[in-house]
N, C-alpha and C positions, 0 to 999 in steps of 0.2 A: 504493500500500500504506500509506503514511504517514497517508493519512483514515483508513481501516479501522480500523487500530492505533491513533488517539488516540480514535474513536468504539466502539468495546472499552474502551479505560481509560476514558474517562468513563460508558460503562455500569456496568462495573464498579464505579465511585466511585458510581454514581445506587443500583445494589442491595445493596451491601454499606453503603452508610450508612443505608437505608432499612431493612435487614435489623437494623443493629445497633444505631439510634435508636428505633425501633418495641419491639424488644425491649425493650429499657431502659424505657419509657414504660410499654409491657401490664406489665412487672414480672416477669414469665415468660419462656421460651424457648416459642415456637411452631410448629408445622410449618412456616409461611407463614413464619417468621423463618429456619429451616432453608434453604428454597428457597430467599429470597435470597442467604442466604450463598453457597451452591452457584453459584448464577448469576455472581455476583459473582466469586469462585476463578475458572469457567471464561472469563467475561469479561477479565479480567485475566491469564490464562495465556494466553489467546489474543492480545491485545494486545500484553504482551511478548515472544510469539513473534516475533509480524511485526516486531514492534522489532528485536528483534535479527536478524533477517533483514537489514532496512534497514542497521542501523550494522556489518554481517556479525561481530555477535560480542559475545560480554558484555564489559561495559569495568569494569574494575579501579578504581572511583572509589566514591565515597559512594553514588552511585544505582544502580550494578549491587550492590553488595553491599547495601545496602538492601533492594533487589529481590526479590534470592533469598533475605532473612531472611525478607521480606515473604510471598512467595508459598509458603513453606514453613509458617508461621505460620498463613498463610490455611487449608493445606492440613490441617493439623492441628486448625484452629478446627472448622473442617466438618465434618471427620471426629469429633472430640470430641463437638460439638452433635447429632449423628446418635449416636452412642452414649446421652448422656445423654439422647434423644427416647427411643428404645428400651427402655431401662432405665427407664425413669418415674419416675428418682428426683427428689422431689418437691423437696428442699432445692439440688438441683445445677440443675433447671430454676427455681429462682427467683432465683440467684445470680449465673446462667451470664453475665448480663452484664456481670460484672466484668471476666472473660473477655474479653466483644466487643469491647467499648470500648479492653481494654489493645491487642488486635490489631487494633483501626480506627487507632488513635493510630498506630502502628507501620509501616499500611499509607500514613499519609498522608506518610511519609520519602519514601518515592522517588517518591510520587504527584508533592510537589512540586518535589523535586527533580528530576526528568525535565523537568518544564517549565523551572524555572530552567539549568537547565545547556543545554538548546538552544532556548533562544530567542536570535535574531540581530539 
């Protein structure tokens, strides 16, 4: 299960930077930026599912609580981006990733930290 779950987070890290580097570059929010976020959320949720499966449980330190700011933040990114695709408001899709960036930064807390705290 330990493959599965670090090949998820780094999916996750490969679509959610590609989702929210892209965006920043095109200058807009796009659909195709949209779906990688998406991807990235489910990647990552799935990921640290099976993680905490493995360590049987969320642990009370800098990277579980990282975690679930992270994957809430994620979950909200997505859901925002999806509103503001809908809405075609013109000033929020070319803003939006000020957005991305603050919650890629954010996501990469516990990214690193999960490697630093169990490597042996």
């Amino acid at each position: 299960m330990l493959g599965y779950s670090v090949v998820l987070i780094v999916g996750a890290f490969l679509f959610y930077t590609i989702g929210v580097w892209a965006e920043k570059f095109d200058g807009q929010l796009k659909k195709w930026h949209l779906v990688c976020f998406w991807i990235g959320f489910s990647f990552d949720t799935a990921g640290t599912t099976l993680m905490s499966v493995i360590s049987r449980g969320l642990k009370v330190n800098i990277h579980g609580i990282t975690g679930i700011i992270a994957i809430l933040l994620m979950a909200f990114h997505a859901i925002w981006a999806t509103i503001v695709l809908v809405k075609n408001d013109k000033k929020l899709i070319q803003n939006f990733h000020i957005f991305s960036i603050f919650v890629w930064l954010m996501w990469l807390i516990p990214f690193f930290t999960g490697m630093f705290i169990n490597m042996r």
